[in-house]
C-alpha positions, 0 to 999 in steps of 0.5 A: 469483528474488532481489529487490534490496533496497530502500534506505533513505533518508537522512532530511531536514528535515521541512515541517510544511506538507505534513502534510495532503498527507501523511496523504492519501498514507498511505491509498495504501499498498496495497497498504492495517494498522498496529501502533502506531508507534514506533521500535524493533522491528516489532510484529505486530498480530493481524488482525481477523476481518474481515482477511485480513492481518497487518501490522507497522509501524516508524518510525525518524525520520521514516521508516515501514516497513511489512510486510505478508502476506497470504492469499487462497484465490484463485490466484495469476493471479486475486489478480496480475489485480487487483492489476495491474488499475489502471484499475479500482482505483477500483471496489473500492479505497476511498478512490480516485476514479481510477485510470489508467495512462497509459503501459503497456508489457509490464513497466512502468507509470506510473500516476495515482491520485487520491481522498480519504482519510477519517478520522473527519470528517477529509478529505485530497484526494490524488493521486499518480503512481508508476512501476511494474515487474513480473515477471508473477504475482512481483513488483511494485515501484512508486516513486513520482515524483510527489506529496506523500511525500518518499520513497514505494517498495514491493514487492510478491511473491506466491507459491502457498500450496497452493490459493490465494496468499500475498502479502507487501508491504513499503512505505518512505515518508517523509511530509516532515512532522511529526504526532501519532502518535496520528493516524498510528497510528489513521489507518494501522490504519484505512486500511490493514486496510479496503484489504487487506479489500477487495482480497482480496474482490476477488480471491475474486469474481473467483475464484469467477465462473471 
């Protein structure tokens, strides 16, 4: 079915205050990869053996745009029930302490997570409150209303690629502050590839305990 196109924000005046709230919210974007950051044209980065995805990310400003796929030999109802597994994300998504949805309905969810990004000796506490909508075994969109980005949507697809899924991730946020790049590649690359990592290891024990 169509999805909408999200759209872009308008940029504002970033807070270098919030910078350590910021970076905390990166480790969030699931969805858990990187290329290096800069503006202009997004650059595939080649996934390590150990990944399972292939990601590009693009800054414009103050904004950052992420594209990921990824495959799974898992079918697509194993790899759509953890992916909507929030109350138990904590268990096999690094990083997250909790994770609960605290209103449920058939095609929405708001959801409540909280952990600690690590990098290097580095911590960033954080914690964030989304709303998530669904299409069962499509689509997932999720916007978050409560936290420390400024801005923070995503959408998530998947779709059957012969015995297994594709699924495909586009992530915008706007962190609301100013860092240096050299982190927020290193911190991206690092965060994001160990998520996809691990959420596609997930998927291929649930699929093969059936």
């Amino acid at each position: 079915m169509p999805v909408p196109a999200v759209t872009r924000p308008d940029r504002e005046r970033p807070d270098r205050r919030r910078a350590p709230a910021a970076l905390a919210l990166l480790a969030l974007l699931v969805a858990a990869a990187a290329a290096a950051i800069a503006p202009g044209p997004a650059r595939s980065q080649p996934a390590p053996a150990s990944s399972p995805a292939t990601i590009a990310v693009t800054r414009e400003g103050g904004n950052y745009y992420v594209d990921a796929s990824l495959f799974t030999t898992a079918p697509p109802a194993v790899a759509w029930a953890v992916l909507t597994d929030f109350d138990h994300m904590a268990a096999f998504v690094p990083n997250l302490e909790r994770s609960h949805a605290i209103v449920h309905s058939p095609n929405r969810v708001t959801l409540q997570q909280r952990g600690v990004a690590r990098f290097g000796p580095l911590a960033f506490p954080f914690e964030s409150e989304r709303e998530i909508e669904v299409v069962p075994i499509e689509i997932i969109r999720s916007r978050q209303t409560r936290g420390s980005m400024r801005h923070l949507v995503s959408l998530t697809t998947l779709a059957a690629d012969g015995t297994g899924t594709r699924i495909d991730y586009h992530v915008e946020v706007d962190p609301g502050a100013l860092y240096p790049a050299f982190l927020t590649q290193s911190f991206l690359q690092a965060e994001i590839t160990e998520q996809f990592v691990a959420i596609e290891r997930e998927m291929r024990r649930r699929a093969a305990a059936k």
